[in-house]
ROSE-4610 file (N, C-alpha, C; in Angstrom, 1 decimal, always signed):
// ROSE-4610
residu = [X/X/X/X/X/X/X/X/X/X/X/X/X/X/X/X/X/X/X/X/X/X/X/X/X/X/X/X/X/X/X/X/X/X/X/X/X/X/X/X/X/X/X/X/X/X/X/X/X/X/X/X/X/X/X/X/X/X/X/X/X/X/X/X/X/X/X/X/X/X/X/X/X/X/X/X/X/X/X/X/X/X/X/X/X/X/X/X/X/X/X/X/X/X/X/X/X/X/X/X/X/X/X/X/X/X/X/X/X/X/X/X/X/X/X/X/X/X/X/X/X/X/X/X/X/X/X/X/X/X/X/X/X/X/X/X/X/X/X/X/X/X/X/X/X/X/X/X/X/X/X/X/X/X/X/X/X/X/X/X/X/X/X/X/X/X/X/X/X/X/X/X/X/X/X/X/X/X/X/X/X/X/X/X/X/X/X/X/X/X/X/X/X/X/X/X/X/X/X/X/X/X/X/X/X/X/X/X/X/X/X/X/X/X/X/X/X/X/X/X/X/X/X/X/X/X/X/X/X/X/X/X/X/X/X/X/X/X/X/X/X/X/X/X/X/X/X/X/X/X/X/X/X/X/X/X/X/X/X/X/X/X/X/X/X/X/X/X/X/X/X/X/X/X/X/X/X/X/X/X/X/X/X/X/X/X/X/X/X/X/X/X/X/X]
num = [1/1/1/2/2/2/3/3/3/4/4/4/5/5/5/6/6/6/7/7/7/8/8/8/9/9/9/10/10/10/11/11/11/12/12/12/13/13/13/14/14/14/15/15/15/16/16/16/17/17/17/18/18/18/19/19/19/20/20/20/21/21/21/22/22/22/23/23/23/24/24/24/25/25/25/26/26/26/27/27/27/28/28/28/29/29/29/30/30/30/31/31/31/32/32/32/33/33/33/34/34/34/35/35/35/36/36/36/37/37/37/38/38/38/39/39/39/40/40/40/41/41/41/42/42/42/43/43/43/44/44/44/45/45/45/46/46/46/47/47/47/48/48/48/49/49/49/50/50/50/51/51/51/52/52/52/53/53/53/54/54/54/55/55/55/56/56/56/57/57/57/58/58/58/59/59/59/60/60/60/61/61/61/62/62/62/63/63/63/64/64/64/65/65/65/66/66/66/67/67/67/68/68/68/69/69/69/70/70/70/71/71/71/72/72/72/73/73/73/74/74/74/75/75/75/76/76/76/77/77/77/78/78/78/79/79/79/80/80/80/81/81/81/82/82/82/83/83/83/84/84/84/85/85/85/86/86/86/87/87/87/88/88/88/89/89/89/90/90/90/91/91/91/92/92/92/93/93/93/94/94/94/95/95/95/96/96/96/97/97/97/98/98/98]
x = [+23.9/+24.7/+23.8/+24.4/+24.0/+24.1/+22.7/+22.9/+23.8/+24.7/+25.7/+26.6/+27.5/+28.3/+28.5/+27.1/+27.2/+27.2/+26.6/+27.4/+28.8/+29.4/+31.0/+31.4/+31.0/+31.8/+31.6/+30.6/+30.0/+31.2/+31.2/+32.5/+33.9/+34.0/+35.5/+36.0/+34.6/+34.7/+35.2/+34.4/+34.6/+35.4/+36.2/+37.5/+38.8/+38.5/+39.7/+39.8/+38.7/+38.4/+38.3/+38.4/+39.0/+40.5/+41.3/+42.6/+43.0/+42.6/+43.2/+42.6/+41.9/+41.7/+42.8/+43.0/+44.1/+45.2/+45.7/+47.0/+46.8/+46.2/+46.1/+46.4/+45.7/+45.8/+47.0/+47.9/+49.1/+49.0/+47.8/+47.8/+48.6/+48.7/+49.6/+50.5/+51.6/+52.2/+51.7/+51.8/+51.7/+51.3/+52.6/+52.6/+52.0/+51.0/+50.3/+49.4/+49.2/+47.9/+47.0/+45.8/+44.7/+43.5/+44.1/+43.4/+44.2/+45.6/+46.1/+45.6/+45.0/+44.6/+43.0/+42.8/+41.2/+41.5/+42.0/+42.5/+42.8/+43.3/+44.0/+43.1/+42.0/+40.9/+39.9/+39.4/+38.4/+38.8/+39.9/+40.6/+40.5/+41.0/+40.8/+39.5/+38.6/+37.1/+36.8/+37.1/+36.1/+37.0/+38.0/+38.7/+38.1/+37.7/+37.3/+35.8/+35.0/+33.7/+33.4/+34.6/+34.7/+35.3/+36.1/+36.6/+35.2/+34.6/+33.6/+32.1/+32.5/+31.2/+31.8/+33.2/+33.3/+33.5/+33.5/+34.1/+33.0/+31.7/+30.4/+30.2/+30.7/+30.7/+30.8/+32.4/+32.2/+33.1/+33.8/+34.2/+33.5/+34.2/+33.6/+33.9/+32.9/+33.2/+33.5/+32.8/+33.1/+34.7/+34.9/+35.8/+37.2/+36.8/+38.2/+38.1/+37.3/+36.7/+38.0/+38.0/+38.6/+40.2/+40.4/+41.5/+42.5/+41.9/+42.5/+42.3/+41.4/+42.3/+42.9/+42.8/+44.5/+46.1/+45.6/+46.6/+47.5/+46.0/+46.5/+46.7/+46.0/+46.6/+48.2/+48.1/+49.5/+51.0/+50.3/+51.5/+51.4/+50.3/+50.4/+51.2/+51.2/+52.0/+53.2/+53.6/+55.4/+55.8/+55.2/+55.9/+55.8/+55.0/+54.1/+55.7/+57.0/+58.0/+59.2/+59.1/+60.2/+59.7/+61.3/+61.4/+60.3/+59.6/+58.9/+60.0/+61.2/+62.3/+62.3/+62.3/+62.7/+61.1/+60.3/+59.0/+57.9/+58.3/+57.2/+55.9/+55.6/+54.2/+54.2/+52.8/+52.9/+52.1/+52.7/+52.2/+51.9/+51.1/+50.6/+51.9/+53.1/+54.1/+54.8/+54.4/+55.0/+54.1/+52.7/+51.8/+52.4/+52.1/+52.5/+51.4/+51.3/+50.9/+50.2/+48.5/+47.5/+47.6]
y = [-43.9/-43.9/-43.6/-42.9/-42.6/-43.6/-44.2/-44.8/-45.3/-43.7/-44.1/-44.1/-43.9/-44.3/-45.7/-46.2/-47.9/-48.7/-47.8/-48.7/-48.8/-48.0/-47.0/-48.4/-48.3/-48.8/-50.5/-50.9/-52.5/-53.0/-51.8/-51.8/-51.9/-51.1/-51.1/-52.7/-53.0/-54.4/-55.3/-55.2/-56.3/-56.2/-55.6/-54.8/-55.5/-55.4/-55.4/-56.9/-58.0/-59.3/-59.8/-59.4/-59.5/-59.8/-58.6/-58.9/-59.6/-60.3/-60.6/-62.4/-62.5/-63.6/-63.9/-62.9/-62.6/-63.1/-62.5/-63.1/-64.6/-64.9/-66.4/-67.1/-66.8/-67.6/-67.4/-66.7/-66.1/-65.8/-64.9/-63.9/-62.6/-62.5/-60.9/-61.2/-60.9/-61.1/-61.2/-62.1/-62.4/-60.9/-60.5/-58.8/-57.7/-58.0/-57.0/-56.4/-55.1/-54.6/-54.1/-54.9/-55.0/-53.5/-53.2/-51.6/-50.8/-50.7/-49.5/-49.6/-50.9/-50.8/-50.5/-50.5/-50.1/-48.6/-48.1/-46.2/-45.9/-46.7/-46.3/-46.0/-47.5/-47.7/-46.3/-46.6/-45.3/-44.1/-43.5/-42.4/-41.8/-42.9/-43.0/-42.9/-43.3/-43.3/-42.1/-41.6/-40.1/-38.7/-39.0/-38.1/-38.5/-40.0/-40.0/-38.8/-39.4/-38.4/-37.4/-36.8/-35.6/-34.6/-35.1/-34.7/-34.6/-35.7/-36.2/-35.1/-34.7/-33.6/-32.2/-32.1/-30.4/-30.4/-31.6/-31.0/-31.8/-31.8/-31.8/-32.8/-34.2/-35.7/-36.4/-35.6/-36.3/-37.6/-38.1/-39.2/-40.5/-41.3/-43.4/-43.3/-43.4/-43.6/-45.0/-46.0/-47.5/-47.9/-47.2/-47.1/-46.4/-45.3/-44.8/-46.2/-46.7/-47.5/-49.0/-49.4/-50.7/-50.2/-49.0/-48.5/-48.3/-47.5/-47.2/-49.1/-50.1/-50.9/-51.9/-51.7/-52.3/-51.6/-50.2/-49.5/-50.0/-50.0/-50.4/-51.8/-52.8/-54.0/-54.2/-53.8/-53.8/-53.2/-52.1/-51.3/-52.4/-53.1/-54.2/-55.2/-55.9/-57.0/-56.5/-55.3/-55.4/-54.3/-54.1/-53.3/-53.9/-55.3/-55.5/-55.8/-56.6/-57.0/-56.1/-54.8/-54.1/-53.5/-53.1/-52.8/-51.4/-50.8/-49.7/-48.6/-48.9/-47.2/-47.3/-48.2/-48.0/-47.6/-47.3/-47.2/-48.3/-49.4/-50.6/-50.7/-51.1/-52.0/-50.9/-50.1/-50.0/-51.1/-51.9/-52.7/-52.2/-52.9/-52.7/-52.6/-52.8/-52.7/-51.7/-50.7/-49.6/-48.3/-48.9/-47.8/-47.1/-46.3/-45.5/-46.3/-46.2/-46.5/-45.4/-45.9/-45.0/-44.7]
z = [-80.7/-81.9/-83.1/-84.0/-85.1/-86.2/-86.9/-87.9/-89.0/-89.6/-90.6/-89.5/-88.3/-87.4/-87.6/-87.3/-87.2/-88.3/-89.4/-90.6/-91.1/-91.0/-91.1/-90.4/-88.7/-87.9/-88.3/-88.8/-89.3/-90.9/-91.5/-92.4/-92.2/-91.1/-90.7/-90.3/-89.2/-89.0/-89.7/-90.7/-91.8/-92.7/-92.7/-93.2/-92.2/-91.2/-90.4/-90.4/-90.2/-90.3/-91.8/-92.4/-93.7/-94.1/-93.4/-93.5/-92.5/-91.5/-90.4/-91.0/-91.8/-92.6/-93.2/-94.2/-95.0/-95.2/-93.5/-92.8/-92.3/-91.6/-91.2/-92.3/-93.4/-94.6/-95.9/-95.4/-95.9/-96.9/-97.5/-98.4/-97.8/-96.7/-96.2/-95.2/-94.7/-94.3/-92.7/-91.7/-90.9/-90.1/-90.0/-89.0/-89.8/-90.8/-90.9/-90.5/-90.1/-88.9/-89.7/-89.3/-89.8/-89.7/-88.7/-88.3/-89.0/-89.3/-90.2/-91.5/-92.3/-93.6/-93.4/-92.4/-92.2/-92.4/-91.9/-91.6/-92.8/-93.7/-94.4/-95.4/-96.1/-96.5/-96.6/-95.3/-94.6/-95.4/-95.1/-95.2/-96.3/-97.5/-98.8/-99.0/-99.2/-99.1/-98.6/-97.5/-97.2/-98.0/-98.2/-99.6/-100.6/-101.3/-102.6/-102.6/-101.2/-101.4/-101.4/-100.2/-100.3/-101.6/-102.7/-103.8/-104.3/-105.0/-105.7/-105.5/-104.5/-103.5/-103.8/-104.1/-103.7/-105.7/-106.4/-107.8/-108.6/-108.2/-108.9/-109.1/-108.7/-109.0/-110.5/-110.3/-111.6/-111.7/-110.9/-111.1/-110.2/-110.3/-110.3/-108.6/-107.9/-106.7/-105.9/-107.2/-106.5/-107.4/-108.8/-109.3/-108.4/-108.0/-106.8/-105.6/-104.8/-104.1/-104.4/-105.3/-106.2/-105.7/-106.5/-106.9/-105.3/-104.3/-102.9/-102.4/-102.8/-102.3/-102.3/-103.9/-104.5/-104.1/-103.9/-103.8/-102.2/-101.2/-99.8/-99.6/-100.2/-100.0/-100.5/-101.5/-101.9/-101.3/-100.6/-99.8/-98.1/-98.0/-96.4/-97.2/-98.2/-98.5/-98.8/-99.0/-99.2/-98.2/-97.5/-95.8/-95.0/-94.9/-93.7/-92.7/-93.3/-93.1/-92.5/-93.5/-93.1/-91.7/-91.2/-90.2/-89.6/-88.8/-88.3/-88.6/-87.9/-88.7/-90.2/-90.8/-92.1/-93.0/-91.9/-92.8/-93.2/-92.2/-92.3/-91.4/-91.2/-90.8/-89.3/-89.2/-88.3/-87.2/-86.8/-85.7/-84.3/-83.8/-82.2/-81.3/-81.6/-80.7/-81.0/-82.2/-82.5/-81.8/-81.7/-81.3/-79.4/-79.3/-78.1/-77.0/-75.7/-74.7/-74.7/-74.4/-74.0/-72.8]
């Protein structure tokens, strides 16, 4: 494995264990999936850099960093509930069989 792999992957970790704190501690709604705000997180972040890389760095990268995850915590605490048709939480019992 590649060094930034396993840091990536030591983040996501702690990310995912973060919100799964979260919930136990009913800052988030119980059924919130802790891996979709990791993806979600991630995602956000390799767009922030990749923007920040193709348009000469000019913006706040810990500043976008803050911002994607206010943005995503906020979207786990008020979907975490509604229903998967209606656009909520994707949970482990929505995901397809490998």
């Amino acid at each position: 494995d590649h060094p930034i792999r396993e840091a990536i992957d030591d983040y996501a970790r702690r990310f995912v264990t973060a919100l799964r704190q979260a919930c136990e501690a009913k800052e988030l709604p119980a059924d919130s999936d802790p891996y979709l705000g990791m993806t979600l997180l991630l995602g956000a972040m390799c767009q922030s850099v990749a923007t920040w890389l193709l348009l000469g760095r000019p913006a706040d990268l810990v500043g976008a960093g803050h911002a994607a995850f206010r943005i995503i915590w906020a979207g786990l605490e008020s979907t975490a509930a509604a229903p998967a048709s209606a656009g909520g939480a994707n949970t482990q019992a929505d995901r397809p069989k490998a």
